[in-house]
N, C-alpha and C positions, 0 to 999 in steps of 0.2 A: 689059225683062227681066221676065220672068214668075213669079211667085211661087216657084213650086216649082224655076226657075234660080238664085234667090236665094236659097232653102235650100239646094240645094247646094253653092252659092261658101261660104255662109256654112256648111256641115257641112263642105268639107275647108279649110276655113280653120282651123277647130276640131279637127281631127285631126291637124294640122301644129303648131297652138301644143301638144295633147297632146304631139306626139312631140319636139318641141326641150323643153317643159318636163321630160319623163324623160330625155331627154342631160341637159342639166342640173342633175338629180338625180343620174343616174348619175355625170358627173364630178365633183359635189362630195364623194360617199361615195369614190370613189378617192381624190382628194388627202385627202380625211380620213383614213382607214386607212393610204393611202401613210404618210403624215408618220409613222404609230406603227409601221411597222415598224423591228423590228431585228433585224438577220441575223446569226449569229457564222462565222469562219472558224475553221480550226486550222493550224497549220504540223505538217509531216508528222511530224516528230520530235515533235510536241506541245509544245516549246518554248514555243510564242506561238499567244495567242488574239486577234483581234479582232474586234470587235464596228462594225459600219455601220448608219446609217438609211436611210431611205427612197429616200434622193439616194445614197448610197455611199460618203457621206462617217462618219468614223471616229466613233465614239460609245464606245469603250473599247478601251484596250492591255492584256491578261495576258500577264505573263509566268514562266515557272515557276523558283522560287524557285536550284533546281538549274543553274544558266549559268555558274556559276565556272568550269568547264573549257571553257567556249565562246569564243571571242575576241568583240570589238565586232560585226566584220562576220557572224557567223555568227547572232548574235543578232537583227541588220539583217535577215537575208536570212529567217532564218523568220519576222519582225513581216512583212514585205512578203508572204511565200507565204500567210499566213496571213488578211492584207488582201485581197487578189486573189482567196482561195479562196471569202469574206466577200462582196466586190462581185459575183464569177459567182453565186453563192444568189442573190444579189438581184436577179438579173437571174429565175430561177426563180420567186420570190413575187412578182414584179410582173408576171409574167403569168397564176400562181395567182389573183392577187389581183382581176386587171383576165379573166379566165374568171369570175368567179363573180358577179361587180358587169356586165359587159358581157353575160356569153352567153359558149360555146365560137362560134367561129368570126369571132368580133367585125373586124372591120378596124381599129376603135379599138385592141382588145388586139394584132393583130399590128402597127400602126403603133408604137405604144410599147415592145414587148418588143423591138422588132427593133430599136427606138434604144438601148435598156439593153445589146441581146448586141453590137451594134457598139460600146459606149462599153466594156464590162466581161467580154465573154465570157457562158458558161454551164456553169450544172455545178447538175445537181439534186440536192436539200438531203433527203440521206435521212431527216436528225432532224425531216422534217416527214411 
């Protein structure tokens, strides 16, 4: 192997450890940001608010003060509309979120949003 065959083995050897060390980077600033999102939902009547993290899992229940003329189940059913409306946003900022840390057109971003809108739906978050 001749000198200058050995610079290049060794120059895209060096362009490859570049390009997985920025995946790398790249995926730790997502699960970093991921984790501090929090999304709110509303139930339509404005009843109930909640609030999900990063996963879609529940981070706060409001509910408005005003429910005495509501039965149990009516108060269930907008906490739930209100949830759902909550995990579909988040389905929205984690592909917001993985566009601006990957690139538009990422295969990473569409591999993971497309796990979020199959687990949660989508509905974009005008409040952003």
């Amino acid at each position: 192997m001749t000198m200058s065959r050995l610079e290049a083995v060794l120059a895209t050897i060096d362009a490859q450890a570049d390009t997985a060390l920025t995946k790398l980077d790249q995926a730790q600033q997502f699960a970093t940001r991921s984790e501090h999102l929090a999304v709110e939902g509303a139930s339509a009547d404005e009843v109930a608010k909640v609030t999900v993290d990063g996963t879609g899992q529940v981070q706060s229940i409001t509910i408005d003060d005003d429910v005495r003329h509501l039965s149990g189940a009516q108060v269930a059913g907008s906490v739930m509309e209100a949830l759902r409306q909550a995990q579909r946003r988040l389905s929205y900022h984690v592909e917001q979120l993985g566009t601006e840390i990957y690139g538009p057109g990422s295969p990473s971003v569409q591999a993971f949003s497309q796990a979020y809108r199959d687990r949660y739906g989508y509905e974009e978050d005008e409040d952003r």
